[in-house]
N, C-alpha and C positions, 0 to 999 in steps of 0.2 A: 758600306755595302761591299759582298764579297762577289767575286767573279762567280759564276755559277756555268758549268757546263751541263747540257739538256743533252742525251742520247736519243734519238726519233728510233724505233724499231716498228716496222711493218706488220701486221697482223699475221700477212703470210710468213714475216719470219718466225714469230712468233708461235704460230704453227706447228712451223718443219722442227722447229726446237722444242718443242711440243713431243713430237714426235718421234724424236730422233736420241731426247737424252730421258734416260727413264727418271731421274730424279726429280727433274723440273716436270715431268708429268704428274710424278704423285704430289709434287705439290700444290700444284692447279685443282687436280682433282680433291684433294684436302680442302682448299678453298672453298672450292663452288660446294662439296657436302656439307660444310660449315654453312655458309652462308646464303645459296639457293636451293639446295637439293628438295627441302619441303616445300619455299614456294613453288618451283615446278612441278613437284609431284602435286600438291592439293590441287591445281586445273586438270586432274581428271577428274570425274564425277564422282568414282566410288569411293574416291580418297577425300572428296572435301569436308565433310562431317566430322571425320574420326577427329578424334581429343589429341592433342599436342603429344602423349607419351606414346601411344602407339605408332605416331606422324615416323615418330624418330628412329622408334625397331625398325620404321617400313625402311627409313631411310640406308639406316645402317646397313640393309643387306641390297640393298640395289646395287643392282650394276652399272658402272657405266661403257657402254662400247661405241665403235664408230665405222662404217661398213663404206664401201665406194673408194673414189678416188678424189683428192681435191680438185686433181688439175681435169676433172672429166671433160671441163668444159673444148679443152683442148681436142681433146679426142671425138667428142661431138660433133665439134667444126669440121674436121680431119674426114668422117665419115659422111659428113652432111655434101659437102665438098663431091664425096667419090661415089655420092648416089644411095648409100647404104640407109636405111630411113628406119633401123632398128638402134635404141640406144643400150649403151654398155651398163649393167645392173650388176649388183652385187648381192647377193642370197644374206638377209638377216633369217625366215625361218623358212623352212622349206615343207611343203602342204606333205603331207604326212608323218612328220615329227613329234615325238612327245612333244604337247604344249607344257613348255619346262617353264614358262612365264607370261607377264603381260609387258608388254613393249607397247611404251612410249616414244613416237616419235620428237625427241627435241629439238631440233635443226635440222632443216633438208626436207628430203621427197622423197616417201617410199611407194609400191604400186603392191601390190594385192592381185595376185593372177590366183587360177586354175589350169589346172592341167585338162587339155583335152588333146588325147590319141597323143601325139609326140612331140605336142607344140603347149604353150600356157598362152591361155587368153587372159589380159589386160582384168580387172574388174573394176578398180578404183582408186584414186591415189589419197596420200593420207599427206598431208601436209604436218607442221610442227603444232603441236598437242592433240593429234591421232592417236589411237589405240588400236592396240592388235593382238585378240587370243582371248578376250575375255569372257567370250561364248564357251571355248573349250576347256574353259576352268572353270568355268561355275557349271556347266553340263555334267564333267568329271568330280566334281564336288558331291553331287548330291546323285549319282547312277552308279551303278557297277560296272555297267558297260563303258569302257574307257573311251574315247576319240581321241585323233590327232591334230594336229593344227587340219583346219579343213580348206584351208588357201594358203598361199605362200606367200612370201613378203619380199619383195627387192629394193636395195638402195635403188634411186634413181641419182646417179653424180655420186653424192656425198652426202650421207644422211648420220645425224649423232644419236643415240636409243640409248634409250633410260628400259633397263627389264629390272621387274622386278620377281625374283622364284614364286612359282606355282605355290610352293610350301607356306610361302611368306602372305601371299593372298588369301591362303584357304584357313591360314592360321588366323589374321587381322581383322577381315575382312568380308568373308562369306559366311 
């Protein structure tokens, strides 16, 4: 038997190196399209039917992005601490936006407000395998009259979102 030396690396290194070095992102990202991307995308409803070739165009054009902050939890404590009782959110779509897609939540918490007078109220949170927009693409599908996103969407911390384009839905799918 040979000596074998084991390197332990941290998730959160993992991470920041993640993020920090573009090569090693596109190669993560490479991975998980190879090998997860259609299981997560089939746990949405509209996608679980469709036939493996189509599965795979949906795939190929998906996005992947990731909105917040890792370390929010910091900043929460920070604010929690000095009384502040509003948490720090990051804009994935903003309620009157071309709905340019449908967004899956994959990791994380995002919240669902409206806008009323110069404040947005809360409506609902969408935890990992939420959807978001899929009213105002199948509305815009089949009317003339176009909508926009009709709420808006916020990381709550750190949330990962799988979109997939408006074009890519209405071509597969509706």
């Amino acid at each position: 038997l040979e000596d074998v030396e084991l390197l332990e690396i941290r998730w959160q290194a993992l991470r920041d190196i993640r993020r920090q070095v573009n090569s090693y992102r596109q190669y993560i990202d490479k991975l998980y399209r190879e090998r997860n991307l259609i299981t997560h995308l089939r746990e949405i409803d509209v996608f679980k039917y469709l036939d493996d070739a189509i599965m795979e165009k949906i795939a190929e054009h998906t996005l992947f992005e990731s909105y917040g902050s890792f370390d929010w939890h910091t900043a929460f404590k920070s604010r929690a601490k000095s009384g502040q009782r509003e948490s720090e959110s990051a804009p994935i779509a903003l309620e009157g936006d071309y709905a340019d897609g449908l967004l899956f939540i994959r990791s994380g918490f995002a919240k669902i407000t409206q806008r009323i007078n110069n404040s947005h109220r809360s409506l609902s949170v969408l935890s990992s395998g939420g959807i978001f927009g899929l009213e105002e693409i199948v509305h815009n599908s089949r009317n003339d009259n176009v909508i926009p996103y009709q709420t808006g969407l916020y990381a709550l911390g750190y949330s990962d979102v799988l979109r997939v384009p408006t074009r890519i839905i209405e071509r597969f799918v509706i």
